[in-house]
C-alpha positions as CSV (number, residue, x, y, z in Angstrom):
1,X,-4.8,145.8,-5.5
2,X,-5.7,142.8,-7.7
3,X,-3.0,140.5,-5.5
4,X,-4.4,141.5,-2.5
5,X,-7.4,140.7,-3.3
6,X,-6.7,137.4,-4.8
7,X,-4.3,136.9,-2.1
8,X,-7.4,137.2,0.4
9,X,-9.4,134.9,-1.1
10,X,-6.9,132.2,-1.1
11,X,-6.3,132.6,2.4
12,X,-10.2,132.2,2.8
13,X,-10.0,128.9,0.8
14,X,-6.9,127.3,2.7
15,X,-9.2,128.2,6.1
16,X,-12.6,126.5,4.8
17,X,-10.3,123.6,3.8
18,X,-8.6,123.8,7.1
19,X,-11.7,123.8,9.1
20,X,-13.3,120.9,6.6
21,X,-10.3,118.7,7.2
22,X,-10.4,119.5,11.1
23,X,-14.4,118.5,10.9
24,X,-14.2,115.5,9.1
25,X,-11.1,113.8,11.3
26,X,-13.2,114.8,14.5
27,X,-16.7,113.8,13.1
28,X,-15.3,110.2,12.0
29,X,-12.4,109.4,14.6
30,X,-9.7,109.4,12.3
31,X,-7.3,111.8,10.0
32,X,-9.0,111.9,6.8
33,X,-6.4,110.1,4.7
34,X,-8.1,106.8,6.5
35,X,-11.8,107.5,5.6
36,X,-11.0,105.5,2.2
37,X,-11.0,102.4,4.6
38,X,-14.0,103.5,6.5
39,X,-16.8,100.7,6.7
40,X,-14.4,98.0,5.5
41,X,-15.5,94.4,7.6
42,X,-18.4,94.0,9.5
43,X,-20.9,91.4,10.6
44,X,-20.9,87.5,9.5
45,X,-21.6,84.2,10.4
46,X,-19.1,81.3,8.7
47,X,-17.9,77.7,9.2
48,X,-14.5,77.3,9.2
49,X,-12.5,74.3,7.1
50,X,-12.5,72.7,10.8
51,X,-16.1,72.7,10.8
52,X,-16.2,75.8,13.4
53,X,-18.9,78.1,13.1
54,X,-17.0,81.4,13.2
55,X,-18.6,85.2,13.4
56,X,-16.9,88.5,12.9
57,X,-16.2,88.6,16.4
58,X,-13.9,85.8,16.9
59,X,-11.5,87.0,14.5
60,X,-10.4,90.0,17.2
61,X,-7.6,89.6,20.1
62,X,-4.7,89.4,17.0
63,X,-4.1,91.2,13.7
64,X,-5.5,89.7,10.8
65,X,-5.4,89.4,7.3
66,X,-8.9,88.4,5.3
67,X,-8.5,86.7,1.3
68,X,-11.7,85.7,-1.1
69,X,-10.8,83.4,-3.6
70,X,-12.3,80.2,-4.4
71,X,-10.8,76.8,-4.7
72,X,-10.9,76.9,-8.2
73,X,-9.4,79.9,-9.1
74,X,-6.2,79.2,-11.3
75,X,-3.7,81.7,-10.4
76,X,-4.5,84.3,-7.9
77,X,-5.6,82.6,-4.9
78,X,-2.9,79.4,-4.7
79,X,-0.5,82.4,-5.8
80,X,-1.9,84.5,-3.0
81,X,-1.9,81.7,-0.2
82,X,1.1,80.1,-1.0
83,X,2.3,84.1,-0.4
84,X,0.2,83.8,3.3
85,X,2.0,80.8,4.1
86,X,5.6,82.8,3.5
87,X,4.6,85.4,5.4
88,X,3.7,83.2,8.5
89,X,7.0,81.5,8.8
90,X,9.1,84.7,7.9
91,X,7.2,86.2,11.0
92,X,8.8,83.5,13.3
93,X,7.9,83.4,16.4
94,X,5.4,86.6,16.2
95,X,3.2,84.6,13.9
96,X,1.5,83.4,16.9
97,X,0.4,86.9,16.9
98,X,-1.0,87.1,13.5
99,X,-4.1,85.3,11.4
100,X,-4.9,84.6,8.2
101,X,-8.8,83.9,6.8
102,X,-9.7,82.7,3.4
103,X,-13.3,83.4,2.8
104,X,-14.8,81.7,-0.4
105,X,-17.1,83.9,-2.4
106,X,-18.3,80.0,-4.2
107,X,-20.0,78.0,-1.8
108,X,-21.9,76.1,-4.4
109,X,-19.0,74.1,-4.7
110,X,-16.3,75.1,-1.6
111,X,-18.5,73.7,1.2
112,X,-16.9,72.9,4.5
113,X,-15.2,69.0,2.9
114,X,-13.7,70.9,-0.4
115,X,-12.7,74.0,2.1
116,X,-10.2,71.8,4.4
117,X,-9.2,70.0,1.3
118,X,-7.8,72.6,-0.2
119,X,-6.3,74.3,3.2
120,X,-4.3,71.6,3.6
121,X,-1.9,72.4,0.6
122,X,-0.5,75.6,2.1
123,X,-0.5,76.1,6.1
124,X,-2.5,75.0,8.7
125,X,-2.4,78.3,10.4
126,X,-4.6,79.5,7.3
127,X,-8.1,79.4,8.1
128,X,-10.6,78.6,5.3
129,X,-14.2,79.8,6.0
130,X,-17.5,79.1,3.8
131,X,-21.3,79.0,3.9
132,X,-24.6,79.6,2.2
133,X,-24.8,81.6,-0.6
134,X,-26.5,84.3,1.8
135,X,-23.8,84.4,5.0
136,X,-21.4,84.4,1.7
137,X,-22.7,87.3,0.7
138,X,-23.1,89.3,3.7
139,X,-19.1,89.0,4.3
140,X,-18.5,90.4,1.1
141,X,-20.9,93.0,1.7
142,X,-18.9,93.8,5.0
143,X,-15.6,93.6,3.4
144,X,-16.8,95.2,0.2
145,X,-15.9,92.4,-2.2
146,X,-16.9,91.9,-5.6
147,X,-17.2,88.7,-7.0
148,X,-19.2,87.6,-9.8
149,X,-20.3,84.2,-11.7
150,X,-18.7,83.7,-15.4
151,X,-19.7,81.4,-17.3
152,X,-17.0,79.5,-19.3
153,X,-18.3,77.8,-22.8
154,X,-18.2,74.4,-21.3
155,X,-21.2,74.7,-19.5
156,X,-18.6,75.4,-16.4
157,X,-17.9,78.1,-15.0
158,X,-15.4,80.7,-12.6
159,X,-15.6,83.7,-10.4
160,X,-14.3,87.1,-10.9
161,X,-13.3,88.5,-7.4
162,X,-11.5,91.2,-5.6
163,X,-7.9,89.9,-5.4
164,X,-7.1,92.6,-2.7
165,X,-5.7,91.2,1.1
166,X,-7.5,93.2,3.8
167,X,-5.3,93.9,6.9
168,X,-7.3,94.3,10.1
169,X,-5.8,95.2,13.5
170,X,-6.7,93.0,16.6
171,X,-10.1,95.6,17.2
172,X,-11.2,94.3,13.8
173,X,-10.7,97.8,12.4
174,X,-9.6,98.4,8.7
175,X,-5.4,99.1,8.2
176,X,-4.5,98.6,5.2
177,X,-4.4,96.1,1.7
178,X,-1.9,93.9,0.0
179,X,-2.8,94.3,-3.3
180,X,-2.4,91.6,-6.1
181,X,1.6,91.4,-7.1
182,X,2.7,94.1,-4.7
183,X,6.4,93.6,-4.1
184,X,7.1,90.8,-1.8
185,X,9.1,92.9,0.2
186,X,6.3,95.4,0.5
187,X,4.0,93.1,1.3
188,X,5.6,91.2,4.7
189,X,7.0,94.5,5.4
190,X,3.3,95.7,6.0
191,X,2.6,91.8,8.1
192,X,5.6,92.3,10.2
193,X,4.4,96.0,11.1
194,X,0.8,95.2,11.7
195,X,1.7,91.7,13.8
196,X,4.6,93.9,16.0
197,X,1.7,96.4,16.7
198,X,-0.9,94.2,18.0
């Protein structure tokens, strides 16, 4: 009698679960194991290492990936643009179909000069974007980036920041990270899927 019983009440469980799951995908638009990317990009305003102010908006009509670094930075970000750059030509003639965004989360020192300075040493197909500390902040708001000021015992000092690659589709929705030393192959296997799809 005890199994039956017990046997009941996980049947009642896996139903309430069911239902849950069934709510949640309908109530938000997508199967649940996407809500961890729910709210991820948003609203800014930028200018671009051309000099182009550029919003939110005008990053739609291809896929796109979105960096913050600084110029600064030692390792990750040259590491992580120089890894942009390979992923650009290995996507041949579909790279026309694919961006890439650097947004600085230092504009103290990377204004719009220091931005296309240091664009120019991977790919020109690698847009660098910047502003005032406020429209700087309101991108990583969107894109829910940390970043943080540290000083060094010099009197100078560097930036702590999300190292994570956020992969948007062409509708600017959320699909997916490259995450700091992810396995090359990994990584452009995830830029060649998002590019083919559009």
């Amino acid at each position: 009698m005890k199994m039956i019983r017990y046997g009941a009440w996980a049947l009642v469980v896996l139903v309430f679960a069911a239902l849950g799951y069934v709510w949640l995908s309908q109530h938000y638009g997508k199967p649940l194991g996407e809500l961890a990317g729910a709210g991820i990009g948003g609203p800014f305003t930028l200018v671009s290492n051309e000099g182009v102010t550029v919003t939110e908006k005008d990053l739609l009509g291809k896929p796109h990936a979105v960096f913050f670094g600084f110029t600064h930075c030692p390792e990750v970000c040259p590491t992580t643009l120089y890894e942009a750059r390979g992923w650009i030509e290995k996507l041949g003639e579909k790279a026309d179909n694919f961006a890439v965004y650097f947004i600085t989360v230092d504009p103290e020192r990377d204004d719009q000069e220091t931005i296309s300075e240091y664009m120019s040493l991977f790919d020109d197909r690698i847009t660098g974007l910047t502003g005032s500390r406020e429209e700087i902040d309101r991108a990583t708001k969107a894109y829910k980036v940390y970043s943080r000021k540290v000083p060094l015992g010099d009197g100078d000092y560097t930036m702590d920041h999300t190292a994570t690659v956020y992969l948007m589709d062409a509708q600017g929705n959320f699909s997916g990270t490259i995450s700091w030393g992810e396995d090359p192959g990994s990584a452009l296997a995830k830029v060649r899927k998002l590019a083919a799809n559009g």
